[in-house]
N, C-alpha and C positions, 0 to 999 in steps of 0.2 A: 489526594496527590494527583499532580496533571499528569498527565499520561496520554504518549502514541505512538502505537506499535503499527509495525508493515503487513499489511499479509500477501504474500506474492503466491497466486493461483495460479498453474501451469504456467509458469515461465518459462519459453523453449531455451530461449540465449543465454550461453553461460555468461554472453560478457555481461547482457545486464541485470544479470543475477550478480555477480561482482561489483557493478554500478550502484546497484542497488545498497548492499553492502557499507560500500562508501558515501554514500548519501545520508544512511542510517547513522555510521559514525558523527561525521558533518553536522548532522540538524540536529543531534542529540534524541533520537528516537530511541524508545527504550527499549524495545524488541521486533526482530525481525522474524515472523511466521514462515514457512516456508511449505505451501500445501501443492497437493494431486503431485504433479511430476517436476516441479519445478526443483533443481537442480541444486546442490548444496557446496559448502566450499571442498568436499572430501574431491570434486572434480576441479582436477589439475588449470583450468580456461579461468572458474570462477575466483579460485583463489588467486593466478595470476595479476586476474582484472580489479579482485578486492585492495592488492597493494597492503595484504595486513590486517584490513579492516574487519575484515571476519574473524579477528582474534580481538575488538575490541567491544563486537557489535551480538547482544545476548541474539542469538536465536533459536531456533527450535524446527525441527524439521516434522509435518503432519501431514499423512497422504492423505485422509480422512479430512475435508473442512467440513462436510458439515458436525462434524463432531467437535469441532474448534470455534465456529462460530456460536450456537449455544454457552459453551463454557464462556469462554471473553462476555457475552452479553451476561452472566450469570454474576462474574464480575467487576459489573459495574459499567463496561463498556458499549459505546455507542459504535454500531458498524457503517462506516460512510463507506459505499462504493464513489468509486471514480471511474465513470464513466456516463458517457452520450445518451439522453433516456429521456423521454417527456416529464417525467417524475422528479428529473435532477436540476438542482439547483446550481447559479453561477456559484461557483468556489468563490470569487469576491462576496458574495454576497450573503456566504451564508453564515449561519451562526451556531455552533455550536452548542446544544441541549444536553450535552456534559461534560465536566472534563477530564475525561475519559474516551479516545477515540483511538479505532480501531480501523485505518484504513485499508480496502481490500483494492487490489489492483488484477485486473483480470488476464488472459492471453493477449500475446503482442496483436493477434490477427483478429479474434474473435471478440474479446475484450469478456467481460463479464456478462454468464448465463443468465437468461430471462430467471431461472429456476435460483440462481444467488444473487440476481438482483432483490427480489423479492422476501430475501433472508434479511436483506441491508435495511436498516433501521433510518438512514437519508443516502441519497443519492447527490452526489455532483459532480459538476464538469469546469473546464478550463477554458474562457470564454478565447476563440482566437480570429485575430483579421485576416490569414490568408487564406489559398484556397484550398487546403489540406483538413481534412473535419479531424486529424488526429495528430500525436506528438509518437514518438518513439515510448515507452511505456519506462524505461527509467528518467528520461525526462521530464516525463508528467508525474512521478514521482517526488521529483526532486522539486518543482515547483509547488503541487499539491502538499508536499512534508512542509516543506518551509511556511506557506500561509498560514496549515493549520498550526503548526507550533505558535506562530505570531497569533494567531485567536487565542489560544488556549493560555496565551501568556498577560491575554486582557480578560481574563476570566477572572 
């Protein structure tokens, strides 16, 4: 069965922790992770910004990821980080080696640690023209969801 789940790793902002939320609804992801300190819908900002959706969107709150990424890889799933790395591939261009994916999204500032990059089984990124090297991280979300659903739907 195709399958992809979120994993939002220290996400400070409740709003786009609620963004997120709704994106999840939206693109039809099947579960939303929610690890280290990132913020759940029990606070009053995220649920605001969910509009609901955190009452449609399965998640799961884990302060432990690396206790979370084993298990998902255990079944079945492939962990794609998203983000900036010599290692990582253009998002256009990449393909996915199961269908099963499990993407990890890192802090707004710092983005994903050298130490969980190297957990992630592929890396990629979102090629872009301006002169900003970064998106807001539910943004890149929303974009990186939606691609990979269209892969995994040519699977």
């Amino acid at each position: 069965m195709k399958e992809l789940h979120l994993i939002a790793h220290n996400i400070r902002s409740t709003e786009n922790v609620g963004a997120l939320f709704r994106t999840c609804d939206s693109l039809g992801v099947t579960k939303l992770w929610l690890t280290g300190y990132t913020p759940g819908p029990d606070h009053a900002k995220v649920k605001k910004t969910a509009l609901g959706a955190e009452k449609s969107v399965a998640f799961e709150k884990v302060v432990n990821i690396e206790e979370l990424l084993p298990k998902l890889k255990a079944q079945g799933f492939s962990i794609v980080g998203l983000e900036l790395d010599d290692k990582a591939q253009a998002l256009d261009r990449y393909k996915p080696s199961k269908d099963k994916l499990a993407l990890l999204l890192g802090n707004e500032v710092e983005g994903i640690t050298p130490y969980l990059r190297e957990q992630c089984d592929e890396l990629v990124f979102i090629q872009q023209e301006g002169v900003k090297e970064s998106l807001n991280v539910s943004v890149a979300a929303g974009i990186a969801c939606y691609a990979l659903m269209l892969k995994l739907k040519q699977l």
